[in-house]
C-alpha positions in Angstrom: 14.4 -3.8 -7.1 13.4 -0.6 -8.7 10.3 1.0 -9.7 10.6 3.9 -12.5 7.2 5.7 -12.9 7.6 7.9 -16.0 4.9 10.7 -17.1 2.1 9.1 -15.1 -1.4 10.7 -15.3 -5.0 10.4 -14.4 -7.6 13.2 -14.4 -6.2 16.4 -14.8 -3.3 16.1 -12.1 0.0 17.0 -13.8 2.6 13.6 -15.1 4.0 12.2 -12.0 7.5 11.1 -12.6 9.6 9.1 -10.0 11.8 6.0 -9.3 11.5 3.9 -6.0 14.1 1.7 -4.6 14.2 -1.2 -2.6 13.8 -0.6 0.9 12.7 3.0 0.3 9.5 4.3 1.8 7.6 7.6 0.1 4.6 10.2 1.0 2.0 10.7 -1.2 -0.5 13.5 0.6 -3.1 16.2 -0.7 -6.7 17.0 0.2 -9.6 14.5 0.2 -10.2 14.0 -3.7 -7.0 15.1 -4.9 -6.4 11.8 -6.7 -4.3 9.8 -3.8 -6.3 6.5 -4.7 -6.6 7.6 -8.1 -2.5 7.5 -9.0 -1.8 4.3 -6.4 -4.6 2.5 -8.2 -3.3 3.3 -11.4 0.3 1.9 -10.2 -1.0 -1.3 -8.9 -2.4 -1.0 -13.1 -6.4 -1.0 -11.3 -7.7 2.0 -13.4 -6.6 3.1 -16.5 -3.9 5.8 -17.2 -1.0 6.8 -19.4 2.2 6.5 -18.6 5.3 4.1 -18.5 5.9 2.1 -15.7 8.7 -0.6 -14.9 9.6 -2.8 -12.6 13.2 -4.3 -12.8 12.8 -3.9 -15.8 9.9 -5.3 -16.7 6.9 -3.1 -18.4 3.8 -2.9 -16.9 2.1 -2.9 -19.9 3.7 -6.3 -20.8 2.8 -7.7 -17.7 -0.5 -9.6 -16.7 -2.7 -7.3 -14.6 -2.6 -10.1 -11.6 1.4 -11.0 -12.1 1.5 -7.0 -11.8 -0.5 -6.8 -8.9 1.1 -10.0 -7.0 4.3 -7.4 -7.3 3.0 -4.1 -6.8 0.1 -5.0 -3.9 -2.7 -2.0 -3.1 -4.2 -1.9 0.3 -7.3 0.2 -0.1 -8.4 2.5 3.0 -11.5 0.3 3.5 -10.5 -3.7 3.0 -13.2 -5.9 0.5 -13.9 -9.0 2.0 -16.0 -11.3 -0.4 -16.6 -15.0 1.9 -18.2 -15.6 5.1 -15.1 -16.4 7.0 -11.5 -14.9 7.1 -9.8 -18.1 6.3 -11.5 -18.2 2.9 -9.5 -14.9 2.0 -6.4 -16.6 2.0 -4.7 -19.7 0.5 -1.5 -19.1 2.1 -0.2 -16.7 4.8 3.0 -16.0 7.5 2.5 -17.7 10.3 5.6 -15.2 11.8 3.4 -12.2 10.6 0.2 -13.2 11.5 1.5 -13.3 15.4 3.0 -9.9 14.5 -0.3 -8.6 13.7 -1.7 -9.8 17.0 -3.8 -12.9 16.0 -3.2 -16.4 16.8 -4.1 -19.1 14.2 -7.6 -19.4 15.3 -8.5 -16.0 13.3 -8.6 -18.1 10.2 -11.8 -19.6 11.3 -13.6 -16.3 12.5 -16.4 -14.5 10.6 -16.3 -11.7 8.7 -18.9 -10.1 10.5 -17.3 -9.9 13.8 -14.4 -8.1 13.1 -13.4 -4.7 14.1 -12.5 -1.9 11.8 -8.8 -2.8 13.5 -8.9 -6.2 12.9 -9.6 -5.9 9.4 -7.3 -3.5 8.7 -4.3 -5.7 10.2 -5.7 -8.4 8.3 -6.3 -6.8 4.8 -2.8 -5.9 5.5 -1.7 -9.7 6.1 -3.5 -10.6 2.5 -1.7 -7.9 0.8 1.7 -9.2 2.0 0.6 -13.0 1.2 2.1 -12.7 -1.8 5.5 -11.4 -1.0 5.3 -8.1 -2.9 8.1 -5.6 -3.8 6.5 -2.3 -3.6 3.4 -1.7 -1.2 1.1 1.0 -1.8 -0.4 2.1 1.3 -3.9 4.1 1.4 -4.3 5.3 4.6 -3.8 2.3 6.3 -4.5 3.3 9.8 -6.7 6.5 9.3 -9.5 4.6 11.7 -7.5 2.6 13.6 -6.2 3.8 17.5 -3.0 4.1 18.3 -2.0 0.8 18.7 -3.2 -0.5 15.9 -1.5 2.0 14.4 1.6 1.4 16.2 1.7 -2.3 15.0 0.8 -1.9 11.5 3.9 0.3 11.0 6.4 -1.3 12.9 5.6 -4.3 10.4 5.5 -2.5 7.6 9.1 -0.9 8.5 10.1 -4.5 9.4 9.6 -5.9 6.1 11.2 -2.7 4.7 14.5 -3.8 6.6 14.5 -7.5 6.2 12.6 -8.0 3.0 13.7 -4.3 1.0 10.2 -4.3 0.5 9.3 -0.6 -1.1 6.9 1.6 0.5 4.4 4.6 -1.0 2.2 5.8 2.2 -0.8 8.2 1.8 -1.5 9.5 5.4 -2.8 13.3 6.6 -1.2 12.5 9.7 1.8 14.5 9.7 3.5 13.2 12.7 3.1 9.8 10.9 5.1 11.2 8.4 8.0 12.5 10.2 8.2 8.8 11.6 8.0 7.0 8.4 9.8 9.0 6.1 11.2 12.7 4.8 10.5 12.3 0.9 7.3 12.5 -0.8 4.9 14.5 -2.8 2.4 16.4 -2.4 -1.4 17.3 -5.2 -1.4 21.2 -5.0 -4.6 21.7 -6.7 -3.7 20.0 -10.2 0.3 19.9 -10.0 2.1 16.8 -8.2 5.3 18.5 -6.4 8.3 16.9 -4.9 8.4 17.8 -0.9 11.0 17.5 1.9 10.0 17.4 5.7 
């Protein structure tokens, strides 16, 4: 697997140019409205930009928006839910990860409504991965969440990295975060995206 971003822009920021291989987890950090949501949106092909993007080959452009997405999966800082009922959300799921996450099957049938900022999170996070992507694109996941939480959305996240060589970009402020997940990255320095190395 192999994502190759080429001359990628939105706004004003400078083209972001990269490649991304399986198993490989990334930083993406600046200041509040920098354009972190901005450039991952515009990879999982949500907003418009310029730019060439491939995966294994295969052009973005000549891809259907949702056969894109189904590959390239976003999981916004703050999780949509449209139905009355978690189970609604999904027509398939892990039952493996779903334990991981710390639910039992019964979460299927529980409301919306009820649900912690936590619990959504974990679960937004269990849609996402429904569909078996190859590169996840990480908002700041667990920016609200406590430590565990926190704790057990990365260890699942790194999991799949091993045994599925799933691809990871991560936007966190949290720098000890970083040094856990990863080294590589970039960084928005006022309108310029720059390669950085913990």
């Amino acid at each position: 697997m192999k994502l190759v971003v080429k001359n990628l822009q939105i706004l004003k920021l400078s083209p972001w140019n990269f490649s991304l291989s399986e198993g490989e987890c990334i930083f993406l950090s600046g200041s509040s409205g920098s354009g972190k949501t901005r450039l991952l949106r515009a990879l999982a092909d949500l907003d418009p930009h310029q730019g060439e993007l491939t995966l294994d080959g295969e052009s973005q452009l000549s891809t259907p928006a949702h056969a894109w997405r189904k590959k390239v999966a976003f999981l916004p800082a703050e999780s949509q839910w449209w139905y009355a009922e978690v189970g609604e959300h999904f027509d398939d799921y892990d039952k493996t990860l779903l334990s991981q996450l710390g639910f039992t099957e019964d979460v299927m049938g529980w409301e919306i409504a009820r649900l912690s900022s936590g619990e959504k999170q974990r679960l937004a996070l269990l849609r996402a991965l429904a569909q078996s992507p190859e590169v996840l694109l990480l908002d700041e996941p667990t920016a609200n969440l406590d430590s565990q939480c926190t704790h057990v959305i990365e260890k699942t996240v790194e999991q799949l990295r091993k045994d599925k060589g799933m691809a990871v970009i991560w936007v966190t402020h949290d720098a000890e975060q970083l040094s856990r997940l990863t080294t590589q990255g970039w960084v928005i320095e006022g309108e310029v995206i720059k390669e950085r190395t913990l």
